[in-house]
PyMOL commands that place a pseudoatom at each C-alpha (Angstrom):
pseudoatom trace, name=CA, resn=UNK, resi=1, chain=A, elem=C, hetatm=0, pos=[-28.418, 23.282, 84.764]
pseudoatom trace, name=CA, resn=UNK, resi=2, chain=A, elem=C, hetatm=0, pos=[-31.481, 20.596, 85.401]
pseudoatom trace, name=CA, resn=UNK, resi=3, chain=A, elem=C, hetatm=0, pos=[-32.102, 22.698, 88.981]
pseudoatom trace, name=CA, resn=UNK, resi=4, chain=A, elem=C, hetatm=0, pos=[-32.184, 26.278, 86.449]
pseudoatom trace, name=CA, resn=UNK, resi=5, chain=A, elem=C, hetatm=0, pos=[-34.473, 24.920, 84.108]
pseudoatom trace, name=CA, resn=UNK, resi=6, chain=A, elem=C, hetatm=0, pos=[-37.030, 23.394, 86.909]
pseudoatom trace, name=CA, resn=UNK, resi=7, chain=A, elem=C, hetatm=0, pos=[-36.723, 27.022, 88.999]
pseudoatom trace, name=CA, resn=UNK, resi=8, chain=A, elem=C, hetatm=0, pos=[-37.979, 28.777, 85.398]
pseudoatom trace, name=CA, resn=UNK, resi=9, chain=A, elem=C, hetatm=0, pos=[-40.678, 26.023, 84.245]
pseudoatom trace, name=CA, resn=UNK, resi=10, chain=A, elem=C, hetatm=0, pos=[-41.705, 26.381, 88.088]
pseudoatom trace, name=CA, resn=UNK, resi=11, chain=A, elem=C, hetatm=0, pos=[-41.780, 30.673, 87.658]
pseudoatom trace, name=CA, resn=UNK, resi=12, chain=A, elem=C, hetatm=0, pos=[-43.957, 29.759, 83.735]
pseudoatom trace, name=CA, resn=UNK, resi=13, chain=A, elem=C, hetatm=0, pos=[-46.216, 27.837, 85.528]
pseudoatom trace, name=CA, resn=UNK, resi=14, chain=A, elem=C, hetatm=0, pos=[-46.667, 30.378, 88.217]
pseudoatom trace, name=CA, resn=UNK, resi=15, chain=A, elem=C, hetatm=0, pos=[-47.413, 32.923, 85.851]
pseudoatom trace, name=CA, resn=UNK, resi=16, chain=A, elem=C, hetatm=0, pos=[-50.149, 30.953, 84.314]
pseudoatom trace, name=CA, resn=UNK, resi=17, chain=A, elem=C, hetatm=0, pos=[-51.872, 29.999, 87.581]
pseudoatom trace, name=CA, resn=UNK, resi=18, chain=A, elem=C, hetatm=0, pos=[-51.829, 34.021, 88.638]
pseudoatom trace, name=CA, resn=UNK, resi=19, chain=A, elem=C, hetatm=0, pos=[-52.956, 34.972, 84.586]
pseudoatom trace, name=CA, resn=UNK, resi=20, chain=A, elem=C, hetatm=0, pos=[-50.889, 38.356, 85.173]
pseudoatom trace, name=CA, resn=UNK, resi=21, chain=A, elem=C, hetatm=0, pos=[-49.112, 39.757, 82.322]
pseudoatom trace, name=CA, resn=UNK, resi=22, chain=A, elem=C, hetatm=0, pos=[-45.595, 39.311, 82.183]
pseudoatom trace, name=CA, resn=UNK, resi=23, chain=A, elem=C, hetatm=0, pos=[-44.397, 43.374, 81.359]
pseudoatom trace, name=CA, resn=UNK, resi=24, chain=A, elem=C, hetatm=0, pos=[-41.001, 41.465, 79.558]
pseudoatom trace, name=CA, resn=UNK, resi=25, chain=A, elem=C, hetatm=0, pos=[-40.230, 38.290, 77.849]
pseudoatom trace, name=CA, resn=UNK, resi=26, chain=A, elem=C, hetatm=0, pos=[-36.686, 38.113, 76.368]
pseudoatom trace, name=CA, resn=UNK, resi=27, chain=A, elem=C, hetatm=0, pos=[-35.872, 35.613, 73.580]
pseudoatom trace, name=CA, resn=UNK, resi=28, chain=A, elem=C, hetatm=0, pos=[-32.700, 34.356, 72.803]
pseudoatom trace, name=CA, resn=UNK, resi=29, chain=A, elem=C, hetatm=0, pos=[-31.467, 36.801, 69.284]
pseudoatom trace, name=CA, resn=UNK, resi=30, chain=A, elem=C, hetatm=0, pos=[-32.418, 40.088, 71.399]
pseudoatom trace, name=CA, resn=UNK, resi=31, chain=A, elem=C, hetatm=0, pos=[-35.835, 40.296, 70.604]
pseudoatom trace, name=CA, resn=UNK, resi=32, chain=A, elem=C, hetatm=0, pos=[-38.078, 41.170, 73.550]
pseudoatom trace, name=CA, resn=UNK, resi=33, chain=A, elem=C, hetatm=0, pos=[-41.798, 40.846, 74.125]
pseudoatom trace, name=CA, resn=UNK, resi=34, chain=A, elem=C, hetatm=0, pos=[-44.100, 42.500, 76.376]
pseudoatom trace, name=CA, resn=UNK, resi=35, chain=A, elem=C, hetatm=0, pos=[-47.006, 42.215, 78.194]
pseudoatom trace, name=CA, resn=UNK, resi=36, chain=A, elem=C, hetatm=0, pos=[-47.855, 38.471, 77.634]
pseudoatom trace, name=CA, resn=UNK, resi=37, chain=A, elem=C, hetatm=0, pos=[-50.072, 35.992, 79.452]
pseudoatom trace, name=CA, resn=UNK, resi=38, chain=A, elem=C, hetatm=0, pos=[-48.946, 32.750, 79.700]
pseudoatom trace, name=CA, resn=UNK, resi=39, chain=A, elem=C, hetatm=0, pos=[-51.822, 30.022, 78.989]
pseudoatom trace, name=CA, resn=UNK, resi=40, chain=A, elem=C, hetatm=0, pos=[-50.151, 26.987, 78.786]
pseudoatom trace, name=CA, resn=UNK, resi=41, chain=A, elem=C, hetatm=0, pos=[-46.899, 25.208, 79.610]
pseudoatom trace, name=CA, resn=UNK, resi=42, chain=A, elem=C, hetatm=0, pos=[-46.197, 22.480, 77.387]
pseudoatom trace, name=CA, resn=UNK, resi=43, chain=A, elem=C, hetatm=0, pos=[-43.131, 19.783, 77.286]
pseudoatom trace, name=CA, resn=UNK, resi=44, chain=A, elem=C, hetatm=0, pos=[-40.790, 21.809, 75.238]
pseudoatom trace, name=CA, resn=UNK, resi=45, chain=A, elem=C, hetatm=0, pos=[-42.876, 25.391, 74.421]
pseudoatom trace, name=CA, resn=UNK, resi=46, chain=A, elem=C, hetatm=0, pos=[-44.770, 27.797, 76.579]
pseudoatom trace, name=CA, resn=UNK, resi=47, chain=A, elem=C, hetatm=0, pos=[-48.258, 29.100, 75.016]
pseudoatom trace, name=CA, resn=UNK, resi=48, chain=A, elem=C, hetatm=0, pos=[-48.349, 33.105, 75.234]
pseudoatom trace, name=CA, resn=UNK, resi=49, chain=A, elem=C, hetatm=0, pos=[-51.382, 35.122, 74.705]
pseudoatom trace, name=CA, resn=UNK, resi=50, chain=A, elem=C, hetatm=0, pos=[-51.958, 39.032, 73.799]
pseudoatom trace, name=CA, resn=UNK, resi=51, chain=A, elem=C, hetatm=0, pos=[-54.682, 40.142, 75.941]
pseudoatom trace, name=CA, resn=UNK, resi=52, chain=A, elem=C, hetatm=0, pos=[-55.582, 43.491, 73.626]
pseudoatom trace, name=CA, resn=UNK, resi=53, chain=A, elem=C, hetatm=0, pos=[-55.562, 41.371, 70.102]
pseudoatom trace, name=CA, resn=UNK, resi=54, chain=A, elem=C, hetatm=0, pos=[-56.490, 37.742, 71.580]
pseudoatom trace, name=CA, resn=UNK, resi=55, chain=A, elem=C, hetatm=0, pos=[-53.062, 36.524, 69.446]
pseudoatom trace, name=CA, resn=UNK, resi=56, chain=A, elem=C, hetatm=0, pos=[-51.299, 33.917, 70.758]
pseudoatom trace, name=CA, resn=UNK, resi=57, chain=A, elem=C, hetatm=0, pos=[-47.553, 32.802, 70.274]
pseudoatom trace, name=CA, resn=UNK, resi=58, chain=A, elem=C, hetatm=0, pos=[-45.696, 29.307, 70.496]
pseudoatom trace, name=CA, resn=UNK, resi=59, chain=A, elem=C, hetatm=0, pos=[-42.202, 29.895, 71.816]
pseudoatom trace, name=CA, resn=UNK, resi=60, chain=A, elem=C, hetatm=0, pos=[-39.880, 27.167, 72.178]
pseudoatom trace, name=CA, resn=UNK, resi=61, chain=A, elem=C, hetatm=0, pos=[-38.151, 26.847, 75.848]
pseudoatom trace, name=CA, resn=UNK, resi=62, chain=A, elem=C, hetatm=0, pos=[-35.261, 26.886, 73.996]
pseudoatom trace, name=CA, resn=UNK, resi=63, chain=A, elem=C, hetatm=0, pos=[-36.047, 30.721, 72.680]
pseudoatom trace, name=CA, resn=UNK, resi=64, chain=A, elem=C, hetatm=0, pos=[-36.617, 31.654, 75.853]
pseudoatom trace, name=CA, resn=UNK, resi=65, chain=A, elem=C, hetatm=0, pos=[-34.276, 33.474, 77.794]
pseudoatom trace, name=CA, resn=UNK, resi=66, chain=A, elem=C, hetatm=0, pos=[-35.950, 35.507, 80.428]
pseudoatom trace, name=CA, resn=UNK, resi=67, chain=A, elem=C, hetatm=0, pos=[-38.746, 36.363, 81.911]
pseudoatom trace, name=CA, resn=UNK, resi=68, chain=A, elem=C, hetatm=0, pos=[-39.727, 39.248, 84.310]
pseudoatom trace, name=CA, resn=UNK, resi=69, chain=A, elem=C, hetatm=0, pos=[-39.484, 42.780, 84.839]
pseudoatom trace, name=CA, resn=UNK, resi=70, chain=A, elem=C, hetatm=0, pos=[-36.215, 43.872, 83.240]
for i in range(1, 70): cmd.bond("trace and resi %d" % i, "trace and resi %d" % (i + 1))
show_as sticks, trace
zoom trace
């Protein structure tokens, strides 16, 4: 489980270097977000911004559930 959660705070802190949009962001519940930037990685959330409103969104790791294309 430890080698999982490395491999995704490795692909969150990827996406923040590259400041691409990530077109889906699946939360644990079903809900599903899209088109985020992430702009920061903290010890137990991930920082996501909206680059057409400027919003930004604390998610807990724990809420997260995927993160990608599909």
């Amino acid at each position: 489980m430890a080698v999982v959660k490395r491999t995704f705070l490795q692909q969150l802190t990827n996406a923040t270097e590259s400041g691409q949009p990530i077109p889906v962001i699946r939360l644990v519940g079903g809900e599903v977000l899209r088109n985020l930037v992430v702009r920061n990685v903290g010890i137990d959330y991930v920082e996501l911004g909206d680059l057409d409103t400027e919003g930004t969104m604390y998610v807990p790791f724990n809420q997260l559930l995927s993160i990608g294309t599909m």
